[in-house]
N, C-alpha and C positions, 0 to 999 in steps of 0.2 A: 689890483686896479689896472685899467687898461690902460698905458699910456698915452693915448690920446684922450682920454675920461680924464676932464679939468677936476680937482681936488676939491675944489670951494664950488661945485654944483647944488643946489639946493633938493633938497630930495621935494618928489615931483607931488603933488597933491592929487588924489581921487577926484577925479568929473563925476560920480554920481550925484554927488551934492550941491555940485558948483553950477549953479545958473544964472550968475550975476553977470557974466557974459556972451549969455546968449541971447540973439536978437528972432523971436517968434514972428512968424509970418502972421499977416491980417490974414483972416477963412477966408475963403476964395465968394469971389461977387458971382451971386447965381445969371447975373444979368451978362456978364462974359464967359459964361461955359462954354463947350465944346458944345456944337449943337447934337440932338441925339439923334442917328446912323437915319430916323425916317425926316430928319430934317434938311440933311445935308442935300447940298449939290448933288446931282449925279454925276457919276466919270466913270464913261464909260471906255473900259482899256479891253482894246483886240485880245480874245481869248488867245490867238495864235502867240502875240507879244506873251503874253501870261505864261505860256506854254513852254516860251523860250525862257525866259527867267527861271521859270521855274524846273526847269532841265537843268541852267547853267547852277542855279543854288545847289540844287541836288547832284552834280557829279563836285563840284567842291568840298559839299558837307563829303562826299564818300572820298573824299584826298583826291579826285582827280582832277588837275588841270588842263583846262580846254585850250590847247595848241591852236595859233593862228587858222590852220587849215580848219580845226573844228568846228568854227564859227558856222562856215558854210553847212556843212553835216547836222549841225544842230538846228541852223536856222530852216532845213527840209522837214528835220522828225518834226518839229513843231506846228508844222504846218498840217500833220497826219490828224486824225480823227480824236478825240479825246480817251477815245479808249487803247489807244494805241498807244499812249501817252502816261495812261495808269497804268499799264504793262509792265511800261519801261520803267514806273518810278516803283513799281514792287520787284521787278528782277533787281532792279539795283542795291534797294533796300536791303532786299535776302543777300543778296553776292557780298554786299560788305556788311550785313548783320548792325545796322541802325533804324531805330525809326523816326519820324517825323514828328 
């Protein structure tokens, strides 16, 4: 025995059985759902902003962190054409062998 393992511990009983403690959620009110995706608001966010995030996720996912300077640097390529932009997120992909 471990000596820090108290002696008089009671051996632990199986939760497959044991439901006498658990407290089950009410099914969710259809009248508060989430509205569905042709319901919602629209919000509309700058493809460029999208661009930038979605550069800054994708050199993170691949280990790399964007140094103070990079901000600037990144917040240009974003600004480039969208195809310029899938380029870059497939060179990256391949260079460091992940996908999305």
């Amino acid at each position: 025995m471990h000596p820090t393992t108290a002696p008089t511990a009671a051996p632990t009983r199986s939760r497959a059985c044991d439901t006498g403690g658990d407290f089950l959620l009410q099914p969710p009110d259809p009248a508060q759902r989430v509205p569905h995706p042709a319901e919602r608001v629209p919000c509309r966010v700058d493809p460029v902003d999208l661009r930038r995030l979605d550069l800054l996720a994708l050199l993170t996912a691949a280990g790399i962190a964007p140094s103070a300077g990079d901000r600037a640097a990144i917040a240009q390529l974003s600004v480039l054409p969208g195809s310029v932009h899938t380029a870059l997120h497939r060179w990256l992909e391949q260079a460091y062998g992940f996908c999305r």
